[in-house]
N, C-alpha and C positions, 0 to 999 in steps of 0.2 A: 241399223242400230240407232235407236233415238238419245241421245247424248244426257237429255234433260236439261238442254241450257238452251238458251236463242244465241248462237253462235255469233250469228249476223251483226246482234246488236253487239259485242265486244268486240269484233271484226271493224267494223262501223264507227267505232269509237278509236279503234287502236288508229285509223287510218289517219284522224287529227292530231293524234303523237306524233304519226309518222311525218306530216306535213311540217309542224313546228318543230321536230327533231332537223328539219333541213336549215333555217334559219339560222340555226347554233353554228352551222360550217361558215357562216360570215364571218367569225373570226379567225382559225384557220387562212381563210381566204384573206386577210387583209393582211395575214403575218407572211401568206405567196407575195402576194406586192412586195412590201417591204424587204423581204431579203430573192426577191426576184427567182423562186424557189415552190414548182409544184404548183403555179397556178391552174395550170390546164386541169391535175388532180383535183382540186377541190371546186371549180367550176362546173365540168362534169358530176364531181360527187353530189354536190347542193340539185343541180337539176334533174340530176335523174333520183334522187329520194323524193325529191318534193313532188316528182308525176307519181313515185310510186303511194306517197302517200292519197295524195286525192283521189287514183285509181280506187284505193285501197277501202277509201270515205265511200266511195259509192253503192258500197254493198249495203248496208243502210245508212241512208245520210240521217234519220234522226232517231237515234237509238235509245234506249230506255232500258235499264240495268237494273235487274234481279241481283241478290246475292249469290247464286251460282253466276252471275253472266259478270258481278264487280271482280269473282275470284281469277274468270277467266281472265277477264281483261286485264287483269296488274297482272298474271302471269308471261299472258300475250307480248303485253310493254316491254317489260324486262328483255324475254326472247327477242322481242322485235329489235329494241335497239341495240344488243351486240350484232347483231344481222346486218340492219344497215350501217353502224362501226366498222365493219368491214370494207366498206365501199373504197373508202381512200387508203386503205392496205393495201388492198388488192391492183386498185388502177396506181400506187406508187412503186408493190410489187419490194418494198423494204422489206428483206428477212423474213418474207414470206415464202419466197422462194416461185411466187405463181408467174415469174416471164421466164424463167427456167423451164414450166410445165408448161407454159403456154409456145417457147421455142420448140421444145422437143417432142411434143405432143404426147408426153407421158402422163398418165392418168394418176398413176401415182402420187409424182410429183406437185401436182395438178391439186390434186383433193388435199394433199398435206398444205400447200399453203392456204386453201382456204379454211382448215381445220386450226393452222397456224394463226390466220388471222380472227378467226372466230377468237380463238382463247385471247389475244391480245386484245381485242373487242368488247368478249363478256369480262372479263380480269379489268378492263376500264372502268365499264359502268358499274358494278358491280363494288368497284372499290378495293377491288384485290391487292394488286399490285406484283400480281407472279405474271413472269415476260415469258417470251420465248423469240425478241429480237436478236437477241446476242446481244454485244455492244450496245452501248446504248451512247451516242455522240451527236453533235451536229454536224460532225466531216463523215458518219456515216449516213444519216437521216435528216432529211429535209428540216427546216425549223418549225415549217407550219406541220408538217405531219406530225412533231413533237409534241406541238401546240394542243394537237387535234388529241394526242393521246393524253394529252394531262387533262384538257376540257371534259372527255366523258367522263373521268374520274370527279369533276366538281358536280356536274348535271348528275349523278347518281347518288353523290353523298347526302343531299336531303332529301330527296327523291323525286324521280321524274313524273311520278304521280303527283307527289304535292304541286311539286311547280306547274301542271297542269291544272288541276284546282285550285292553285292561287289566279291566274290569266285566264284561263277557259271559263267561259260563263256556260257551254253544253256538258263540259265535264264536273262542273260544280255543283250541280243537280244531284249529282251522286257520290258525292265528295267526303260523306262521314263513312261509306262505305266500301270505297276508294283508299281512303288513309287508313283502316282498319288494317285493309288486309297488307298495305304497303310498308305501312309502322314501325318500325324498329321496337322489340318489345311486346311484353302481354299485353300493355294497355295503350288506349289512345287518350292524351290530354286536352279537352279542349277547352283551350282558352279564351274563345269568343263566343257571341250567342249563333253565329254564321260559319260554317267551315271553310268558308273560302276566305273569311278576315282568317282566321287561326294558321290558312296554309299559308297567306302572305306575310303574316307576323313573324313563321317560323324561318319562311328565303331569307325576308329585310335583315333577321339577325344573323341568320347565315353568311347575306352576302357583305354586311356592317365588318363580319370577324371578318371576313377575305382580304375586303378593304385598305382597314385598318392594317393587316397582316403583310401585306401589300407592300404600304408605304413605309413600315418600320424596315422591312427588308433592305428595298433599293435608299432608306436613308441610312442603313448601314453602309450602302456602297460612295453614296453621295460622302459622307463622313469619311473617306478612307481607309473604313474596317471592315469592310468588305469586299475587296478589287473587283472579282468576277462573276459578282450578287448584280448586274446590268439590268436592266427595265425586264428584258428577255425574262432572264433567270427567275426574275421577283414574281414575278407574274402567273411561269410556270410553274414554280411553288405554291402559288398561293390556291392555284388550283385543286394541288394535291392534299396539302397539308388539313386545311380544314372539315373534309368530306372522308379524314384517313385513308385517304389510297395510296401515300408514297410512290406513285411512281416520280423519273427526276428524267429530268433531260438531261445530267453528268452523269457517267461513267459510274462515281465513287460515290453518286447521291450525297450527303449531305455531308460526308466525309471531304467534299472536295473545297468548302466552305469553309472560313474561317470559325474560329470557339465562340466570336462573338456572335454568329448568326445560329449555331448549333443552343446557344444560351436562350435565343429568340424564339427558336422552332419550340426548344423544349414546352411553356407554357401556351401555346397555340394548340400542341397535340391533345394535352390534359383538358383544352376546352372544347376541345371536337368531343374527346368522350364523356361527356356530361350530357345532360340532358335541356336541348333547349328552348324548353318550355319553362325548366328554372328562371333562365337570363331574360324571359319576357317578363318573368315577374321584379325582376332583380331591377330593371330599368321603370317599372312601374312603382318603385322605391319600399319594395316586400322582401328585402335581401334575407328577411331574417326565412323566410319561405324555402330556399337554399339551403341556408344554414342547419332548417332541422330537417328534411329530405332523409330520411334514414340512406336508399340507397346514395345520395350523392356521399356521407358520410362515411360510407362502406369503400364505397370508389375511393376517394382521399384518403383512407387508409390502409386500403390495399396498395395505394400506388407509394405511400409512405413506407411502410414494411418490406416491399419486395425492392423497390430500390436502398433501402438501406441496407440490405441482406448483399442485396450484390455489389453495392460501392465494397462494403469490408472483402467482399470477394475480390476482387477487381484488385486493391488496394495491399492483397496478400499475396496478387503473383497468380491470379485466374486468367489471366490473359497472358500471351506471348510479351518478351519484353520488347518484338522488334513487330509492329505491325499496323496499319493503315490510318490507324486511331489514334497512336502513340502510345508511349509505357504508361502503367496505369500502376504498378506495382512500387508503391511508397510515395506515391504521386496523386496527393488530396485531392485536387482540384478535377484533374483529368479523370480520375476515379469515379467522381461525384454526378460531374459531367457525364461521362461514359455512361453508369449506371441508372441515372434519372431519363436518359434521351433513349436507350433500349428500352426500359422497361416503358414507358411512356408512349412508343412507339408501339411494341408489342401487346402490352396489355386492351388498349382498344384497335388494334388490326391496323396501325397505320403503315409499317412496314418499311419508314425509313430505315437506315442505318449511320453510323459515325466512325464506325469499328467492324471489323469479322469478326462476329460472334462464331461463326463455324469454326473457329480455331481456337475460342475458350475451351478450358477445360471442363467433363463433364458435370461436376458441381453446377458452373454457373448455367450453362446449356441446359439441364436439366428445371433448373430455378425459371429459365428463360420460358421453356415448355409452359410450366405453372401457368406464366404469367400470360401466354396465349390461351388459354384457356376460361378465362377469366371473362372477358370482355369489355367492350363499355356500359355506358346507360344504356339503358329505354329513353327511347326519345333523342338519342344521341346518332352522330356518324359513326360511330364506332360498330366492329363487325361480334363477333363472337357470342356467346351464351347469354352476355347480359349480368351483371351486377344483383339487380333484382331477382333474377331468377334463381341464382345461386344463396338468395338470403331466403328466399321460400323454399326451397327444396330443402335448407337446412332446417327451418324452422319446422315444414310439415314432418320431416325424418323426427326430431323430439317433438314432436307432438302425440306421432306412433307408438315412440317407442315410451312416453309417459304413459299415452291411455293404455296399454299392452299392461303396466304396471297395476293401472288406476283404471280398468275396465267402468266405472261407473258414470266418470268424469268428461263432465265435456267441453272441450277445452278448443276452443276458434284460432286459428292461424293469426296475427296481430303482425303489420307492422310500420313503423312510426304511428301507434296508437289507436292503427284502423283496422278492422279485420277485413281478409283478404277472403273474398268473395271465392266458396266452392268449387264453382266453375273455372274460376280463371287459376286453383290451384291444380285442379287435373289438367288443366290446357299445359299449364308452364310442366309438370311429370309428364306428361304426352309427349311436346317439344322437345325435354331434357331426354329421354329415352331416343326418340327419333335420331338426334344430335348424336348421339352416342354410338346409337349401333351403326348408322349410317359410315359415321367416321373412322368405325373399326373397322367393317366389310370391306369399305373403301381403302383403309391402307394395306390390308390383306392383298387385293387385290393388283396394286399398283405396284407391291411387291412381288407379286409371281407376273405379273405382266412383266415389268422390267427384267424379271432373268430369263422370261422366256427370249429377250431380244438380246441377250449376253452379258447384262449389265447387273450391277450386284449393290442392290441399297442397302446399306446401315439400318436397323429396327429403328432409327432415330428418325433417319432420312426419307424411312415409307410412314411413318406416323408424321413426320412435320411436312409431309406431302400432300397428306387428307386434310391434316388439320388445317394447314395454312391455305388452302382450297374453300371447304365451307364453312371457315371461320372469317373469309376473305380478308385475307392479314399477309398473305403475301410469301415475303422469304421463310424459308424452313431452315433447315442444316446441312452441313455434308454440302456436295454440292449445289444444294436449293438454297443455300447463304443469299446474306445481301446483296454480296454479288455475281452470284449464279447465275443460272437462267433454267427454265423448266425443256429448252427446247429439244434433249435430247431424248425425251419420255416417245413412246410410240403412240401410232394416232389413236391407239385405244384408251391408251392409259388420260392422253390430252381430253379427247372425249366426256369420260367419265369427268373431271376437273373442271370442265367449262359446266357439265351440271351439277357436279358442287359448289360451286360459283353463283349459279344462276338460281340454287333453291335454299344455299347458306345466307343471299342476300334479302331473297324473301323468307326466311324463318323456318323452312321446309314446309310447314301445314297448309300455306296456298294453294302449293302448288300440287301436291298431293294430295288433299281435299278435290281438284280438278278433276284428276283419275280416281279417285275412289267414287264420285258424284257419275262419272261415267259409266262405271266396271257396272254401278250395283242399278243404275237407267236403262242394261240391257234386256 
């Protein structure tokens, strides 16, 4: 069967990922030092990825990408680096369960922790933020393997393509075709007349918010208004928060944090899901660029409305009086708080928590749903459907349903003043359909898989199990809560979720453009 692609050459490319995907274990590795914790893990992890990368380069070491070979290769990437993600699960053997199967010689055993550690791997990169370690502590897991989990989550949020096109001078070659298909969103903005200035402009602001985010943290701690916000904590946050993946090295995630640092994170989250290609223009003193952004405008009021919707909730008795967040019922502030850090976390896929939302009532759960749905920008960390996409999909429906009226009339898609090119409105209907059916099959599914294994999900529970999957947004409800864990789903149902995961963070049409280019080459 001829594939129609030059394999070799995306092969060939992926293998220089894989090489500087090993570099990244340096910090892992120096957080083994420091708490004397998991070296031997991460020194083996670092050299044995880094032979497997250069193995990997040598199938062609000078490759040259077609647009089926740029599609394979971001799909490749993504695949590859939950793969090697796995490495230091596996040789630490944390809640994965694999020195159990590697004692007993049960195959079972055996396949589930590495099924185990894949999801915790692609749920990394990917920016999910759905576990299946159980507990999540430093008296159960190493600090540097914590380290190492909150790290894939920052290396994914603006994506391990770009970052490769900002430092690769053999991957930059191919770099506007590269970032096309890796993009967050219909379109690609570029900001330079070179795409490798545009990928660099895109990390520096990236890693500026980290920074910056960084230091306001641990100087909450420094300050006294944070006790157990430590260098540690600051750090492993700062990985999370701005790439939206939520995961947390505490227990309670951010619940376990003082109001003054939960006050912090909240405007952190709302700047991951923006678009940030805005903030290069905004520092290039074009604020007002920003300002008229129709979708950023839509974002800022959606995150307006639905948190205002649920503080009055919140504030009426939507939540338990006795629970992890504290009373929110007649209680302004906590209400406010509550309502603005959920929705802000949810709406673009970040996936922290403050509070068990699994145990609001269903008003606000259902509001919360909404607000998963939603997404961030284009051009943002954020996971979900996209802002834009949901302003064109609404626009193109009256647009139909005029000319339906007005058969004569021809009437262009417009928005902030521009019309929206044909093409890219059947791509985003294309995407929106895919999204959709995908996500229904899929909780279908994960509902009759789980009773076949005895277990009985809530219609709430198999829908925020798909969605919170290829929306890679993380907790759902019911027991998929903030602080839940997915690990008691069987390995078919996990399966299925690591490639929700893995085609919810490519947008689905990469990856399935791959096998469609294959099916129809036979």
């Amino acid at each position: 069967m001829s594939w129609g692609v030059n394999w070799k050459a995306s092969v060939g490319l992926l293998g220089v990922g894989i090489k500087y995907l090993a570099v990244t274990m340096l910090v892992p590795l120096v957080v083994a030092v420091v708490y004397g914790e998991d070296v031997w893990v991460f020194l083996v992890s670092l050299a044995l990825v880094a032979g497997i990368g250069f193995a990997v380069e040598r199938v062609d070491p000078d490759p040259d990408l077609g647009p089926r070979e740029a599609l394979l290769f971001v799909s490749l990437a993504w695949l590859a680096a939950a793969v090697i993600g796995t490495v230091p699960y596996l040789l630490a053997g944390y809640g994965t369960a694999s020195t159990v199967g590697l004692q007993t010689g049960s195959f079972g055993a055996f396949s589930e922790s590495i099924i185990n550690a894949l999801f915790e791997s692609m749920s990394g990169f990917t920016t999910t933020g759905a576990t299946v370690l159980g507990e999540i502590s430093t008296d159960r897991h190493s600090h540097a393997l914590l380290m190492w989990r909150q790290l894939t989550q920052w290396l994914g949020g603006m994506g391990i393509i770009v970052l490769m096109i900002a430092i690769l001078p053999e991957v930059a070659v191919n770099g506007a075709q590269l970032m096309e298909s890796e993009a967050p969103g219909p379109e690609l903005q570029k900001l330079t007349p070179r795409i490798a200035e545009t990928a660099r402009a895109l990390w520096l602001i990236y890693f500026g918010f980290t920074v910056v985010y960084i230091a306001i943290l641990y100087g909450l701690h420094l300050g006294g208004m944070a006790p157990n916000m430590d260098l540690y904590n600051a750090v492993a946050h700062g990985f999370t928060t701005l790439p939206t993946g939520g995961f947390s090295p505490e227990a309670d995630s951010i619940a376990a944090f003082s109001a003054a640092v939960q006050w912090v994170v909240i405007p952190f989250m709302l700047v991951a899901g923006v678009n940030f290609a805005l903030f290069w223009h905004v520092l290039r003193g074009e604020a007002e660029v920003m300002l008229e952004n129709a979708e950023f405008r839509a974002y800022a009021g959606a995150l307006a409305v639905v948190t205002a919707v649920l503080a009055v909730l919140l504030f009426r008795g939507a939540a338990p009086p006795i629970e992890l967040g504290g009373a929110t019922e007649g209680v302004t502030e906590n209400a406010l708080r509550q309502a603005a850090f959920q929705i802000g976390s949810l709406l673009n896929s970040t996936g922290y928590a403050t509070a068990d939302f699994a145990q609001w009532d269903t008003h606000a759960q259902v509001l919360l749903l909404f607000a998963m749905f939603i997404g961030g920008s284009a051009g943002s960390t954020g996971g979900g459907v996209k802002v834009v996409r949901w302003l064109i999909v609404g626009k193109t429906i009256r647009r139909e349903l005029f000319t339906t009226a007005h058969p004569d009339v021809v009437r262009p898609v417009r928005l902030g003043g521009n019309v929206v090119d044909e093409d890219a409105i059947r791509g985003i209907m294309v995407f929106t359909l895919l999204y959709v059916v995908l996500f229904a099959l899929s909780a279908v599914f994960i509902a009759l898989d789980t009773a076949r294994i005895g277990i009985q999900l809530s219609v709430l529970e198999s829908i925020s199990a798909s969605l919170a999957t290829i929306g890679n947004i993380g907790p759902g409800f019911g027991r998929l809560g903030p602080f839940g864990s997915y690990e008691f789903f069987s390995n078919a149902s996990k399966l299925l979720m690591i490639f929700l995961m893995w085609v919810g963070r490519l947008e689905i049409v990469p990856v399935l453009a791959v096998f469609i280019s294959a099916i129809d080459s036979r």
